[in-house]
Structures are given as structure tokens and as C-alpha cells.
N, C-alpha and C positions, 0 to 999 in steps of 0.2 A: 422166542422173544429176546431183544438182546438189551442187555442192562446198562443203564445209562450211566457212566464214571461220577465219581461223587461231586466232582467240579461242575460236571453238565448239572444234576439234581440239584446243587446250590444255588446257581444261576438263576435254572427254573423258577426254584422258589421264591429269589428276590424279585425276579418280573412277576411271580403269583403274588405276593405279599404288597407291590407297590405298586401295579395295575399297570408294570413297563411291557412295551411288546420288542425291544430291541435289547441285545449286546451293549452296543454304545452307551445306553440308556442305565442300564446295567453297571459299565464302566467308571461310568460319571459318579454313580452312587458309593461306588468302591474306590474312587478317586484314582481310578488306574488309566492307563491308557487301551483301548481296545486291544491293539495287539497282544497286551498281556494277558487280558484276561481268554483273547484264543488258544495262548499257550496255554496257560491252565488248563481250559478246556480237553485239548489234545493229549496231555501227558497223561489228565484225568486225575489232578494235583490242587485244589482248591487253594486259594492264598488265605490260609488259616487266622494269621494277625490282622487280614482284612475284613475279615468274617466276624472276630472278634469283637473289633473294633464297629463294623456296620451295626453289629445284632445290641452292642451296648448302644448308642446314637439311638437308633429306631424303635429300642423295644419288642424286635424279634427274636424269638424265644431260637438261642445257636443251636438248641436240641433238635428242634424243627426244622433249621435249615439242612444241617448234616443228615440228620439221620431221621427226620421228617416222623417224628414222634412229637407228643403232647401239643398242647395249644400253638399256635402260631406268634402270638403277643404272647409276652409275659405281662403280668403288671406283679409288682414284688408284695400288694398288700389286698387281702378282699374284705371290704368293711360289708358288715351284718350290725343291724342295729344292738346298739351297745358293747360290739367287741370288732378287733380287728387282728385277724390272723396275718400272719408270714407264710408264703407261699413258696415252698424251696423246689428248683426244679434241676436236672442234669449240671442245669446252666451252673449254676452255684460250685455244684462239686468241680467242673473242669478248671471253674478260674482258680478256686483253691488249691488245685491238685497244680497250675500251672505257677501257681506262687509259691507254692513249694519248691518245685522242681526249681524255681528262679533262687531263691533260697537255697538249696543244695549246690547252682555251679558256682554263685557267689562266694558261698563257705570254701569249698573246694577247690577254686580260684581256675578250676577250666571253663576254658573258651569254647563254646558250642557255635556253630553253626545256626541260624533260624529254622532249618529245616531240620538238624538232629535235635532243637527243641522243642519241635510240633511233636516229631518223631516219638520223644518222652513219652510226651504227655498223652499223646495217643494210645501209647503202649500201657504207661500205667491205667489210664481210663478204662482201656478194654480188659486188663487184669479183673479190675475191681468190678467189671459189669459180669464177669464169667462166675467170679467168686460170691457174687451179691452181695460184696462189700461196701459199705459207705464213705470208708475212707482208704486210706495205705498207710501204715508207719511211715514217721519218717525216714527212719532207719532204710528203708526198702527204696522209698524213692532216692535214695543218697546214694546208695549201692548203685541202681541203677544208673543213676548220671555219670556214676564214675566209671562203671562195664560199659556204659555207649561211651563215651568220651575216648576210651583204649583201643575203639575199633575203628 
């Protein structure tokens, strides 16, 4: 059976999520041009800041998109007669974990690339989901952006 790149499974699931049957369809929703989003496809390289950006607009849970875990919707509040909980989901850690990282190249005053700071963020996400941690020091994620930044 051959596995489908995580760009194809993202796509998939905004045509599942929006009830689209085409690419183009797809494109429009991500405000890109078709041919970008084949590239995507091809390299098997998701356009991460468009995902972002889509999954906050629509209410698609980014955890679902990528890695097609938990709910498909978030909604951030579940009201129960007389109380109303906070419902924290991946989604929450990555934006934090990516304002961090946005916070570490500002301090540090290097120029990253959009793709060495997917790259990061990636990298630290998957640290903290091996270690079943909830968060990173700062510390760690600074280090970090300054060992990718020298390579």
C-alpha cells in the first residue's frame, strides 16, 4: 500500500472537510494558484503558513489536517449548563511553540528562511510529542534557532 505525502493528506482533508471535489477548488480556499498547490503536492511539502492560516479562518482543527488526529472542528469553548470549559488541543501548543520560535529569531536578530521556520517548529513539536512533553524551555528553543540558523 503506498502512503500518500503529507501535502496529498492535507488537501484530501480540506476537500473532506469542505465537501470540495477538485484541486482548484482547494486552491481558491488556500488563496494560491493551482499550479502551486501541484507543486506541493509533488515534493510532498505542504504550504504550512497556508494551513495555518486556512485551519484559523475555518475552524479546522491544523491537528486534523496534518496528522488527522482528534476532532476535525475545533470550537475553543464547550458550554455544560452552568459551566463552560477551555478545550486545548495540539493546535494551541504548535501556535505557541511557533511564537516562540518567532521570539527566539527576533531576540537573536537571524534571518530564517519560511521554510527553515516550518523546519523549527516541526522539529521542536516532534521533540515534545517523543518526550510527552507539553511544553520546551525557552532556553532549548533559542538554542535551537541558533544551531539551524549556522547550518
Amino acid at each position: 500500500m503506498e502512503t500518500k505525502n503529507i501535502a496529498i493528506r492535507a488537501i484530501d482533508r480540506i476537500k473532506q472537510a469542505e465537501g470540495l471535489r477538485y484541486d482548484a477548488d482547494v486552491a481558491d480556499r488556500l488563496n494560491v494558484e493551482k499550479k502551486r498547490l501541484s507543486q506541493w503536492k509533488y515534493r510532498g511539502t505542504p504550504p504550512y503558513e497556508k494551513l495555518i492560516d486556512y485551519s484559523r479562518k475555518s475552524g479546522i482543527s491544523l491537528d486534523w489536517l496534518l496528522n488527522d488526529r482528534g476532532p476535525m472542528r475545533t470550537n475553543e469553548l464547550v458550554a455544560e449548563p452552568g459551566a463552560i470549559y477551555r478545550v486545548t488541543t495540539d493546535q494551541d501548543v504548535v501556535y505557541k511553540l511557533a511564537a516562540e520560535v518567532f521570539q527566539a529569531v527576533v531576540e537573536s536578530g537571524i534571518n530564517l528562511s519560511p521554510e527553515h521556520f516550518r523546519n523549527i517548529v516541526r522539529l521542536l513539536h516532534r521533540d515534545m510529542l517523543n518526550h510527552r512533553e507539553t511544553s520546551i524551555p525557552y532556553d532549548k528553543v533559542l538554542e535551537t534557532v541558533k544551531a539551524i540558523a549556522t547550518v
